[in-house]
C-alpha atoms as an extended CHARMM CRD file, in Angstrom:
* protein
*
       240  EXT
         1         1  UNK       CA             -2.2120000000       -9.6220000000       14.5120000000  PROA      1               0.0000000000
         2         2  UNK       CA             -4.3630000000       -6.8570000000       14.1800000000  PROA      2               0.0000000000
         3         3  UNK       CA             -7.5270000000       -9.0650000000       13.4850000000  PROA      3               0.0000000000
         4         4  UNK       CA            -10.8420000000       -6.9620000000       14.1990000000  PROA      4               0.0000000000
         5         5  UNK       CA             -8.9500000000       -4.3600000000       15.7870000000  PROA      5               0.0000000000
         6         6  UNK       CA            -10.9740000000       -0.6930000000       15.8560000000  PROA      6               0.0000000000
         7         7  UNK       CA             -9.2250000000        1.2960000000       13.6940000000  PROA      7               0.0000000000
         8         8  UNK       CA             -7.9920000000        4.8470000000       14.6930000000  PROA      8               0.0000000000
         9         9  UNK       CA             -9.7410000000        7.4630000000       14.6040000000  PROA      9               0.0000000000
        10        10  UNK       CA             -8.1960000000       10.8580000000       13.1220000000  PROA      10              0.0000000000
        11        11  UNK       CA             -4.7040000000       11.0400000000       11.5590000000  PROA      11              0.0000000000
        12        12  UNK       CA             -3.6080000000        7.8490000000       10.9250000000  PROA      12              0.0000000000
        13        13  UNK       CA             -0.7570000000        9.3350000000        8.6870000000  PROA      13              0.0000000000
        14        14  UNK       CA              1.2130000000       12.5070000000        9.9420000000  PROA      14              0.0000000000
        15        15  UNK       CA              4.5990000000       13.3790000000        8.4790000000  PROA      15              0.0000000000
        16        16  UNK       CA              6.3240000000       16.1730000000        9.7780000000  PROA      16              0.0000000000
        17        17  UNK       CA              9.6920000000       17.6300000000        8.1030000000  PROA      17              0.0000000000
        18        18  UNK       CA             10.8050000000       14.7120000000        6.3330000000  PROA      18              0.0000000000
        19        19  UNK       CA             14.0930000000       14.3480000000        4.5970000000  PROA      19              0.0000000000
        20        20  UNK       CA             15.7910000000       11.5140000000        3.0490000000  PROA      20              0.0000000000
        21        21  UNK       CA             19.3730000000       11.7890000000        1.6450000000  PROA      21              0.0000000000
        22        22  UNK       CA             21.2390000000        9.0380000000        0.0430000000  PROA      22              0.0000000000
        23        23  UNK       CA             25.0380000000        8.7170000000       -0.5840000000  PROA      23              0.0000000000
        24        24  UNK       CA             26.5040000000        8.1850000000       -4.3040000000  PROA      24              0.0000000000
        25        25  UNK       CA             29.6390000000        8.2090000000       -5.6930000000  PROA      25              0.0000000000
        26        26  UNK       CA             28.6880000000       11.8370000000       -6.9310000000  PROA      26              0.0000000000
        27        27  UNK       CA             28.0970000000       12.7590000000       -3.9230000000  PROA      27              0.0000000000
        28        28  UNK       CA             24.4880000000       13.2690000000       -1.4980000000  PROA      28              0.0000000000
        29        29  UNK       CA             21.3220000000       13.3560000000       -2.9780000000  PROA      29              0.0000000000
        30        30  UNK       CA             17.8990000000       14.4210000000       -1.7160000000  PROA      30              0.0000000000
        31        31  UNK       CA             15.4600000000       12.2580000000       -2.6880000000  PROA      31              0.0000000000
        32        32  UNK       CA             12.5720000000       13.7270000000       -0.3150000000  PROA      32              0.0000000000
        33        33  UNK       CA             13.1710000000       16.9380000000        0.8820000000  PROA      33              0.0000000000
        34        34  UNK       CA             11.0720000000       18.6650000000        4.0160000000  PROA      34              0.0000000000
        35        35  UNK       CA              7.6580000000       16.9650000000        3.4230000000  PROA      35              0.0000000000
        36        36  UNK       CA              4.8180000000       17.9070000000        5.8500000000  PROA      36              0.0000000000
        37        37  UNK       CA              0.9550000000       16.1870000000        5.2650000000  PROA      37              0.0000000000
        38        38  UNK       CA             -1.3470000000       14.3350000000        7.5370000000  PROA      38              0.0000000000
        39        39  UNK       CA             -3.9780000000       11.3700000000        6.4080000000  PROA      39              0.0000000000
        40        40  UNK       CA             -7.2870000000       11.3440000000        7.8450000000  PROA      40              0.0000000000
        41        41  UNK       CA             -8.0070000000        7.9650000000        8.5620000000  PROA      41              0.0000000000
        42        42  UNK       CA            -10.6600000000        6.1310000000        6.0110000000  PROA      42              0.0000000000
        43        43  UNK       CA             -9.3760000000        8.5160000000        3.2710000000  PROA      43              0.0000000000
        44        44  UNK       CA             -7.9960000000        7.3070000000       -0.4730000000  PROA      44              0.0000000000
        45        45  UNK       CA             -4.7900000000        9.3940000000       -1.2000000000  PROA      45              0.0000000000
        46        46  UNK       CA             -2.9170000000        9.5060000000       -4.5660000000  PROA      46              0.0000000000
        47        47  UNK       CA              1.0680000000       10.3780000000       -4.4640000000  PROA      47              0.0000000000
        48        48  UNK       CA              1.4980000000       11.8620000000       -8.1640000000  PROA      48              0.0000000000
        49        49  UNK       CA              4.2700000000       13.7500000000       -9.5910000000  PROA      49              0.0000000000
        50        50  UNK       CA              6.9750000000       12.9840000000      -12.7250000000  PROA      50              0.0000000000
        51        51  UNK       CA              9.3440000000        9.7780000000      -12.7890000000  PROA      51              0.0000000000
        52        52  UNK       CA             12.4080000000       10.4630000000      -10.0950000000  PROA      52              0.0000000000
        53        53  UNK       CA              9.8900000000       13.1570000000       -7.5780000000  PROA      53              0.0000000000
        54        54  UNK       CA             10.3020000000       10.9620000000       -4.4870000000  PROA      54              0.0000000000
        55        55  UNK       CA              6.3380000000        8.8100000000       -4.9820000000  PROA      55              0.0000000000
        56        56  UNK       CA              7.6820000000        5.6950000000       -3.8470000000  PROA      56              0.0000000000
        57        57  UNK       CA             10.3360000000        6.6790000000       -1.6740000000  PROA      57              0.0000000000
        58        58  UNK       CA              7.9750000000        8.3690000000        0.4340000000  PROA      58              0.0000000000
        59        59  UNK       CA              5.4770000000        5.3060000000       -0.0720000000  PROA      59              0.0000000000
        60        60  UNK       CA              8.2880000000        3.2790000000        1.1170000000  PROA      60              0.0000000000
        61        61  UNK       CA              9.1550000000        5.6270000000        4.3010000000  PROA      61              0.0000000000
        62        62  UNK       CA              5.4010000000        5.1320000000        5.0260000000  PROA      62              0.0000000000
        63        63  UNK       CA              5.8580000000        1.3690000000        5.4140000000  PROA      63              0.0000000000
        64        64  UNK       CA              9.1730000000        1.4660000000        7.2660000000  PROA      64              0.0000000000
        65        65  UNK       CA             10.9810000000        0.0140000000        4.4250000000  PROA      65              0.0000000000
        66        66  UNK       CA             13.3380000000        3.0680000000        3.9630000000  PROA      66              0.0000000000
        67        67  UNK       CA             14.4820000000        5.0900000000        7.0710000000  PROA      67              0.0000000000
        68        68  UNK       CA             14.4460000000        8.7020000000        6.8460000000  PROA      68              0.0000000000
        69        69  UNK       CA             17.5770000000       11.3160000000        7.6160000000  PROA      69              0.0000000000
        70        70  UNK       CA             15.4990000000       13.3850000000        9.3250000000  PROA      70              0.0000000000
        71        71  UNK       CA             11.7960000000       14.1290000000       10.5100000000  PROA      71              0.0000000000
        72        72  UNK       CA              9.2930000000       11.9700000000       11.6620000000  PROA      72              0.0000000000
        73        73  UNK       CA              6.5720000000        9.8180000000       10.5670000000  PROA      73              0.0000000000
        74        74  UNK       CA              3.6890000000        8.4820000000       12.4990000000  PROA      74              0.0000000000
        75        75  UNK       CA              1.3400000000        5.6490000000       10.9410000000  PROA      75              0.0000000000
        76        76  UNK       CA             -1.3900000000        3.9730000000       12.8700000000  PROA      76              0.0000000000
        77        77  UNK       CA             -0.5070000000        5.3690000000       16.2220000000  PROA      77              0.0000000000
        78        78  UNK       CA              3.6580000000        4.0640000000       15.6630000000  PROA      78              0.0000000000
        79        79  UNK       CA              6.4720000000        6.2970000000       15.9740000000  PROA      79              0.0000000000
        80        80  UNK       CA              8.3200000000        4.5930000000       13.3070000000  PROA      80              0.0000000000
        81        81  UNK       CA             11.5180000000        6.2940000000       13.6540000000  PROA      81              0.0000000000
        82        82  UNK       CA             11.4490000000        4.5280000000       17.8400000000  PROA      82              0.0000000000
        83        83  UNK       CA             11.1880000000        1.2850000000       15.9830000000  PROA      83              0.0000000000
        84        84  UNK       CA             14.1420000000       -0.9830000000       15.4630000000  PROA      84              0.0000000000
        85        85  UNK       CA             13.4660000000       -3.4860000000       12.6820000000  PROA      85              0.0000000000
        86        86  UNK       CA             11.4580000000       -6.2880000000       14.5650000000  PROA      86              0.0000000000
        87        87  UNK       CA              9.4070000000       -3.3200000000       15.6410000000  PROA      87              0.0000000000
        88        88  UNK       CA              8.7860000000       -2.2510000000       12.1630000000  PROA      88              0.0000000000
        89        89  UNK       CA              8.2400000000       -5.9470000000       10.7870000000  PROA      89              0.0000000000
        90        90  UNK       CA              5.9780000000       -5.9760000000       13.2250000000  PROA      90              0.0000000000
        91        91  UNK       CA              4.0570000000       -2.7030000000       12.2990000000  PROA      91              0.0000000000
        92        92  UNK       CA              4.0570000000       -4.0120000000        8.9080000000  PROA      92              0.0000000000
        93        93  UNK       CA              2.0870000000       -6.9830000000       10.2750000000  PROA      93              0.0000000000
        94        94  UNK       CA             -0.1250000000       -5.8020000000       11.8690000000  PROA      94              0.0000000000
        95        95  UNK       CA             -1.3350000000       -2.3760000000       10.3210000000  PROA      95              0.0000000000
        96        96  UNK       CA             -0.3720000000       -2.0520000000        6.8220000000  PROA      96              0.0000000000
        97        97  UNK       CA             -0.9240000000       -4.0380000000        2.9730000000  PROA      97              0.0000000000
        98        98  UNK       CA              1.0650000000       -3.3220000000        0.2270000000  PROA      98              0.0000000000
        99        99  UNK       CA              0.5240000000       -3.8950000000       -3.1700000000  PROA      99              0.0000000000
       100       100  UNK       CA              3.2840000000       -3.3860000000       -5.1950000000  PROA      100             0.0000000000
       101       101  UNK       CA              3.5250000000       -2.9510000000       -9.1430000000  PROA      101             0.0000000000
       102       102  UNK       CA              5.5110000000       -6.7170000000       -9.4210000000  PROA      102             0.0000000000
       103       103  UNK       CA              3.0460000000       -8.4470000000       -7.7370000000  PROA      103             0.0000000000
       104       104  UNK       CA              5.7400000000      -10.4490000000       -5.2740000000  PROA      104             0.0000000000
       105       105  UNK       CA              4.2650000000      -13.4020000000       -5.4320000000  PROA      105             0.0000000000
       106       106  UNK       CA              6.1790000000      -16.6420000000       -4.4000000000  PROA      106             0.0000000000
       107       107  UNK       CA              6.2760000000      -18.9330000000       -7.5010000000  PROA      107             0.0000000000
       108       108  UNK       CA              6.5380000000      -22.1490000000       -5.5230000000  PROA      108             0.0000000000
       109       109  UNK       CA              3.6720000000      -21.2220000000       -3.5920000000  PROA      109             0.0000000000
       110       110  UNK       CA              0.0030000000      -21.8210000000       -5.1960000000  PROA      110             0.0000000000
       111       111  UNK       CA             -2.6290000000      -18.6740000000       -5.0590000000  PROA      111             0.0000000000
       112       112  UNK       CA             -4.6950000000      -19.9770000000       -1.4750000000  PROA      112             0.0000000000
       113       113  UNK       CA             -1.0180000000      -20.7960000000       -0.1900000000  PROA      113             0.0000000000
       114       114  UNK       CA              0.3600000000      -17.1780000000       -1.3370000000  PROA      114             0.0000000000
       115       115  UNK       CA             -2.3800000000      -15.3780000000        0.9880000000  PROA      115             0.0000000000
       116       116  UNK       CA             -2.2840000000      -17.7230000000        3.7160000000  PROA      116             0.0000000000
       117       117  UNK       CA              1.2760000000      -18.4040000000        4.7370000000  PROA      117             0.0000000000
       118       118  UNK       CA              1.8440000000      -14.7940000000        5.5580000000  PROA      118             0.0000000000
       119       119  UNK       CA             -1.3450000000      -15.3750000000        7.8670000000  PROA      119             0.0000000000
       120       120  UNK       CA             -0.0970000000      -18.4980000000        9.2150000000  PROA      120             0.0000000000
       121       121  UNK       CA              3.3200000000      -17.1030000000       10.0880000000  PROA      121             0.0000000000
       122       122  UNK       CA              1.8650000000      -13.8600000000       11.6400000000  PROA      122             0.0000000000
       123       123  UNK       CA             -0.5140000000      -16.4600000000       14.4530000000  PROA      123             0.0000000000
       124       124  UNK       CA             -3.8980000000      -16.3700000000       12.1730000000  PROA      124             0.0000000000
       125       125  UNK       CA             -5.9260000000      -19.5870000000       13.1790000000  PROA      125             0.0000000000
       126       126  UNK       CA             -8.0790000000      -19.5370000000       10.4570000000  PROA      126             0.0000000000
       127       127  UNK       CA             -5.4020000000      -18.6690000000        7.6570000000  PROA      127             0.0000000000
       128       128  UNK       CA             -6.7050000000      -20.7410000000        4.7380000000  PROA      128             0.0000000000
       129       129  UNK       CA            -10.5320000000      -20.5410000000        5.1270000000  PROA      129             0.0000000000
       130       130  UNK       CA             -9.7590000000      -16.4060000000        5.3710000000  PROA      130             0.0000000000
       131       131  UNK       CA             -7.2410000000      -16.4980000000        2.7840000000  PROA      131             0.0000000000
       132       132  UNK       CA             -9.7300000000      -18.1810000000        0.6300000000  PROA      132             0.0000000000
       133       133  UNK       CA            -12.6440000000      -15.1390000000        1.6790000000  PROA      133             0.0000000000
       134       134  UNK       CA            -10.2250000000      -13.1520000000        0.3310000000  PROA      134             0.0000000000
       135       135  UNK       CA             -9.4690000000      -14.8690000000       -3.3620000000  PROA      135             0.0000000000
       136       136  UNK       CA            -13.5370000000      -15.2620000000       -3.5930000000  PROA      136             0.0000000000
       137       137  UNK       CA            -13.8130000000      -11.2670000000       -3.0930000000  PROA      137             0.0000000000
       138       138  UNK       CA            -11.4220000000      -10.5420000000       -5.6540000000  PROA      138             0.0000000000
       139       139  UNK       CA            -13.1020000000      -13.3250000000       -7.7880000000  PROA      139             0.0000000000
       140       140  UNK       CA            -10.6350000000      -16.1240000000       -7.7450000000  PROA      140             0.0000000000
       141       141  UNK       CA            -12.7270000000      -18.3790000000       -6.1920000000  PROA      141             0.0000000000
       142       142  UNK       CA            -12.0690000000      -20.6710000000       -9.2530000000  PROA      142             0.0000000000
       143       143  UNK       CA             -8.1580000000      -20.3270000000       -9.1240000000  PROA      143             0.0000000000
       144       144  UNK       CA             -6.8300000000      -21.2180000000       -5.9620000000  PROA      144             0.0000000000
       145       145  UNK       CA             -4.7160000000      -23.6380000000       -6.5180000000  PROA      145             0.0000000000
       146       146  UNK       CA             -3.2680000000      -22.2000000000       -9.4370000000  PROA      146             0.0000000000
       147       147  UNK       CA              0.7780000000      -21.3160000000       -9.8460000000  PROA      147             0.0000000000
       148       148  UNK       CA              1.5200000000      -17.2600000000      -10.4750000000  PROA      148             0.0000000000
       149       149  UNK       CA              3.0430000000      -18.9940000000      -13.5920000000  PROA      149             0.0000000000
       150       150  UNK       CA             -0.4030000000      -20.1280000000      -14.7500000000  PROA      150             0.0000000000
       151       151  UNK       CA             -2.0630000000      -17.0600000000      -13.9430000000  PROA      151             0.0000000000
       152       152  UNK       CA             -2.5430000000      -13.5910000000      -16.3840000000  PROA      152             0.0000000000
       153       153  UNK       CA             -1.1960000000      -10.5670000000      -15.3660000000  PROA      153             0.0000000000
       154       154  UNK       CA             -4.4680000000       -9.4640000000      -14.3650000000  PROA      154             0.0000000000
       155       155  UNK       CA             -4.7190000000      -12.8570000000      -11.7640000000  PROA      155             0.0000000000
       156       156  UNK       CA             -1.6300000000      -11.9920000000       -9.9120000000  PROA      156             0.0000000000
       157       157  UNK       CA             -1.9960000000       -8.6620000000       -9.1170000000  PROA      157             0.0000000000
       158       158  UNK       CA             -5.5440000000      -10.2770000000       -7.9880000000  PROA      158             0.0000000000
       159       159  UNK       CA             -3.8920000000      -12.4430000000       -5.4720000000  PROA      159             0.0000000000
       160       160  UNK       CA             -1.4900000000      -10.0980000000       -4.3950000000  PROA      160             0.0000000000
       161       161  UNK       CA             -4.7460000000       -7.4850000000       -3.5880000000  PROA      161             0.0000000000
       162       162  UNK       CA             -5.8100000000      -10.5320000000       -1.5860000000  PROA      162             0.0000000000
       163       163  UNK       CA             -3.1330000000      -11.1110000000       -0.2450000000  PROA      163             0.0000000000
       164       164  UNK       CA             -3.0000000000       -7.5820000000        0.8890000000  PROA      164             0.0000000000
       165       165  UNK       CA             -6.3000000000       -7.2350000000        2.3530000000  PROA      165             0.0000000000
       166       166  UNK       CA             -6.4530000000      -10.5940000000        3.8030000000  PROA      166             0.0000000000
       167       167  UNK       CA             -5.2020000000       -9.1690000000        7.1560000000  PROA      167             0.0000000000
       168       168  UNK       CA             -7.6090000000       -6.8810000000        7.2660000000  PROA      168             0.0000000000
       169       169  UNK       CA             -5.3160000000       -3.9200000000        7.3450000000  PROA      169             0.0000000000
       170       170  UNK       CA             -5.8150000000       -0.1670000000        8.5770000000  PROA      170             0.0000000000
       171       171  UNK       CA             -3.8620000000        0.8850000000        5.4040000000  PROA      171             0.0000000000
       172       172  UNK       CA             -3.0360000000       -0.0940000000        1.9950000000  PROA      172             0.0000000000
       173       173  UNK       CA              0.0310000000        1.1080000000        0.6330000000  PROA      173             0.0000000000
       174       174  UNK       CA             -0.3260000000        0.6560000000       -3.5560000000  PROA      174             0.0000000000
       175       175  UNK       CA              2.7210000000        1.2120000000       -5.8190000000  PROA      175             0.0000000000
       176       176  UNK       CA              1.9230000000        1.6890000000       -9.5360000000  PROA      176             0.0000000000
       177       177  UNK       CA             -0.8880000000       -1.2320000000       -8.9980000000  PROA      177             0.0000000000
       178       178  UNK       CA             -2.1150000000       -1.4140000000      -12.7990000000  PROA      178             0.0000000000
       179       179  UNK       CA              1.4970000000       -0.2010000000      -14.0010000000  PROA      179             0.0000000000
       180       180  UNK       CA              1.9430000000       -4.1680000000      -15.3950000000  PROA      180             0.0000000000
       181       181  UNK       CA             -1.3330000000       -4.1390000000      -16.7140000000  PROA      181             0.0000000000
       182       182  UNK       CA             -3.3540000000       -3.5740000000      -19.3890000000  PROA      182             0.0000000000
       183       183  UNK       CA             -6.4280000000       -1.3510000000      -19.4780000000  PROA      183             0.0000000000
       184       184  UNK       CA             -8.7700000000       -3.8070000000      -19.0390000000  PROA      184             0.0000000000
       185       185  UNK       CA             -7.4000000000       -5.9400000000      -16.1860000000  PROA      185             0.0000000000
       186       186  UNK       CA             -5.5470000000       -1.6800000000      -14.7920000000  PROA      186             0.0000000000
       187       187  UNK       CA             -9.5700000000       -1.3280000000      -14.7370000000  PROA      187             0.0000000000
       188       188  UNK       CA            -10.6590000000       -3.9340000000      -12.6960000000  PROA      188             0.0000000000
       189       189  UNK       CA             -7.6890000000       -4.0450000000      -10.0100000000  PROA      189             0.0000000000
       190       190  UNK       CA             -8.9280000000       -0.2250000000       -9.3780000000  PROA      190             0.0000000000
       191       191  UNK       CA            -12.6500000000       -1.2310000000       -9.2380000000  PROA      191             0.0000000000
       192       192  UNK       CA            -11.6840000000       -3.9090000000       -6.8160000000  PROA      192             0.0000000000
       193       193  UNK       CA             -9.2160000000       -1.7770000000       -4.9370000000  PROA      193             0.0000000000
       194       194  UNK       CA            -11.2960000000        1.1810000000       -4.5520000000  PROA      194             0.0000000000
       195       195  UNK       CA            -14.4530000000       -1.2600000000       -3.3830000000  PROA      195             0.0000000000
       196       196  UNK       CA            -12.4410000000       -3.3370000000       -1.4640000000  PROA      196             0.0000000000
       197       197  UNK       CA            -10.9970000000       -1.2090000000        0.7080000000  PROA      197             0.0000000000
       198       198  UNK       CA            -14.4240000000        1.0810000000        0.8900000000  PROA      198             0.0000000000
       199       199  UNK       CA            -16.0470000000       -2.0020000000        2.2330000000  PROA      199             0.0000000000
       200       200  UNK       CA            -13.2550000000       -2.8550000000        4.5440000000  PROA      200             0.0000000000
       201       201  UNK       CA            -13.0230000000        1.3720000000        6.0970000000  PROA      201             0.0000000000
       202       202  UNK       CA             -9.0850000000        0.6410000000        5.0520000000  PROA      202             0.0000000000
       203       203  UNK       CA             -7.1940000000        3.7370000000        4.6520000000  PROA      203             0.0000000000
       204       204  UNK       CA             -5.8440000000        3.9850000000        0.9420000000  PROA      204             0.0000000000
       205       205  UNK       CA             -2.3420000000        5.6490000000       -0.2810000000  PROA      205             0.0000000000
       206       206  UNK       CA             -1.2590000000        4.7780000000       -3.8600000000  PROA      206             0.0000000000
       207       207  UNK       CA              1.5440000000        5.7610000000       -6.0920000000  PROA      207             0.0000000000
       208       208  UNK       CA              0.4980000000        6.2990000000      -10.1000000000  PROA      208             0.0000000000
       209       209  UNK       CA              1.0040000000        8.2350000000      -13.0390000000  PROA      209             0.0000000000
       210       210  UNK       CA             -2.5500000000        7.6220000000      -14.2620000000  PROA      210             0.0000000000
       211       211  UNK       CA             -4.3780000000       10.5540000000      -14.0070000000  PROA      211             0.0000000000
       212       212  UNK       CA             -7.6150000000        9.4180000000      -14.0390000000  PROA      212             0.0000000000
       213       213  UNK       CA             -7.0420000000        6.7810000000      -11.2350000000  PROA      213             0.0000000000
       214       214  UNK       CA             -5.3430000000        9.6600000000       -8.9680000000  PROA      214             0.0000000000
       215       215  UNK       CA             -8.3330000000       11.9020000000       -9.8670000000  PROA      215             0.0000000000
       216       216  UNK       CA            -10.4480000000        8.9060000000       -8.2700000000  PROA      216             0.0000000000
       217       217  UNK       CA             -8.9920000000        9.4660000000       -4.8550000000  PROA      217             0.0000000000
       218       218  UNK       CA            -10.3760000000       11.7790000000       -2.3330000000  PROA      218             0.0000000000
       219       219  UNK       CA             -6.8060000000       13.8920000000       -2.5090000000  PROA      219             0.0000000000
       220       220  UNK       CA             -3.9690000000       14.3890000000       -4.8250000000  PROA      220             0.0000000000
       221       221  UNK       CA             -0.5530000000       15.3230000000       -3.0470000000  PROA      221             0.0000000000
       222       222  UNK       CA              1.8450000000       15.8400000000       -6.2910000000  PROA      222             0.0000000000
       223       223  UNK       CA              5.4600000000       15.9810000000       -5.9840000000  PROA      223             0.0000000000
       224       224  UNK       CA              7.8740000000       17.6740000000       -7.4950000000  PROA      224             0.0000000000
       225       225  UNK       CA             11.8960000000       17.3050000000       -6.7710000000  PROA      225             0.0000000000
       226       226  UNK       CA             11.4420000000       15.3510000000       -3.3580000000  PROA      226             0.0000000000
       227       227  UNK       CA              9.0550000000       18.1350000000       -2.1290000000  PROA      227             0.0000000000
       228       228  UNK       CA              5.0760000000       18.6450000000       -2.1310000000  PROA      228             0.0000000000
       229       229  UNK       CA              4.3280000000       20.4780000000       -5.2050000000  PROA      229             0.0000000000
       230       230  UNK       CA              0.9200000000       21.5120000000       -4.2980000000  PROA      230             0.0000000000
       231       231  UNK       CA             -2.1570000000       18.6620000000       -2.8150000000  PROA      231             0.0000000000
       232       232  UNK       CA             -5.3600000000       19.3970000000       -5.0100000000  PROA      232             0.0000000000
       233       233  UNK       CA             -8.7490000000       17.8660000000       -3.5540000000  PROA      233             0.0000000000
       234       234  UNK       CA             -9.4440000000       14.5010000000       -5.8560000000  PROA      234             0.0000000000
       235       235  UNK       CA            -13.1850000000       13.1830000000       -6.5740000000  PROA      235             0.0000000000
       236       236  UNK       CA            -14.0810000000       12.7100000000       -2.6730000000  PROA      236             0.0000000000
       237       237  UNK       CA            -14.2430000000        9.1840000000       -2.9930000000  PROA      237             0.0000000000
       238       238  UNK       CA            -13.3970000000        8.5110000000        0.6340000000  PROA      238             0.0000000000
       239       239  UNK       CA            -12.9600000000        4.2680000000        1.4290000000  PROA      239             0.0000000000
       240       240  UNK       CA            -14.5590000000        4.7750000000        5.0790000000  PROA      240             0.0000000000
């Protein structure tokens, strides 16, 4: 578990000639098509483009959820494409967070025990005293042994940042994170997001169609038609 691990230094993102093609009855289509970037580390990156451009495709690539048809993709010092899947799982572990736009929490499961299983199961002695660290910082303090049922919108998304920063992770990978929010809770997942992983040195990429939230991160790489449209320099407002 990648507990107080330096981070690396440099790229800790570099994609080189990516494709990904996917079979349908119609016939193969290119969903990402010859992308090429790198990701300094301690940098906050938006992926922004129209519905259907390849965002989270290539967000998923990034976390070795999706293989790619061709290219390759280095994150945190791993050759993902020399990775079978416990190697991936693994990366996943150790090096990345993802917050995703459903939250994904387990319903059984109460807030403290959504953050700290996935601890527990990766080896993390102290699981529920850091798991709790991590609901106080996103202000939950009060909530922990709350359902997702009996939580807002605004709550779960709150646990699942948690949940996601809890390991301490070189990289947070954030899909749409206010897209099942309203403006005021949207509002203060960003605030949170942004100073969380500032405080933390975490490496952010996130997928949105907000403007204004891409416009917060230090670079914009838009999409168009699975390829990179053009990357435009953001507000600067680097996590390290």
């Amino acid at each position: 578990m990648n507990q107080h691990a330096a981070p690396p230094k440099g790229d800790i993102v570099a994609v080189s000639d990516l494709h990904l093609t996917l079979a349908s009855d119609a016939g193969d289509v290119n969903i990402l098509r010859g992308l090429s970037f790198t990701i300094t580390h301690g940098e906050s990156v938006a992926l922004a483009g129209p519905s259907g451009s390849g965002k989270s495709t290539l967000l998923m690539t990034l976390a070795g959820l999706e293989r790619p048809s061709s290219g390759s993709i280095k994150v945190a010092g791993h050759d993902l494409g020399a990775l079978n899947e416990d190697g991936l799982a693994r990366f996943r572990r150790d090096e990345i967070g993802i917050v995703f736009q459903s939250f994904h929490l387990v319903p059984a499961m109460n807030a403290l025990e959504n953050v700290a299983v996935p601890l527990e199961l990766a080896g993390v002695r102290d699981a529920f005293p850091r798991a709790k660290a991590a609901l106080e910082s996103v202000g939950l303090g009060h909530r922990l042994t709350h359902y997702p049922g009996q939580l807002s919108g605004g709550e779960q998304q709150r646990v699942a940042l948690a949940r996601a920063m809890a390991p301490k992770p070189h990289i947070i990978l954030a899909d749409e994170p206010t897209g099942n929010l309203d403006g005021v809770n949207g509002a203060q997942i960003v605030e949170l997001l942004f100073g969380l992983t500032r405080s933390q040195g975490t490496t952010l990429v996130l997928v949105t169609h907000d403007e204004a939230l891409a416009r917060r991160c230090g670079r914009i790489i838009r999409l168009k038609d699975g390829r990179i449209d053009r990357i435009e320099a953001g507000a600067r407002e680097s996590v390290a």
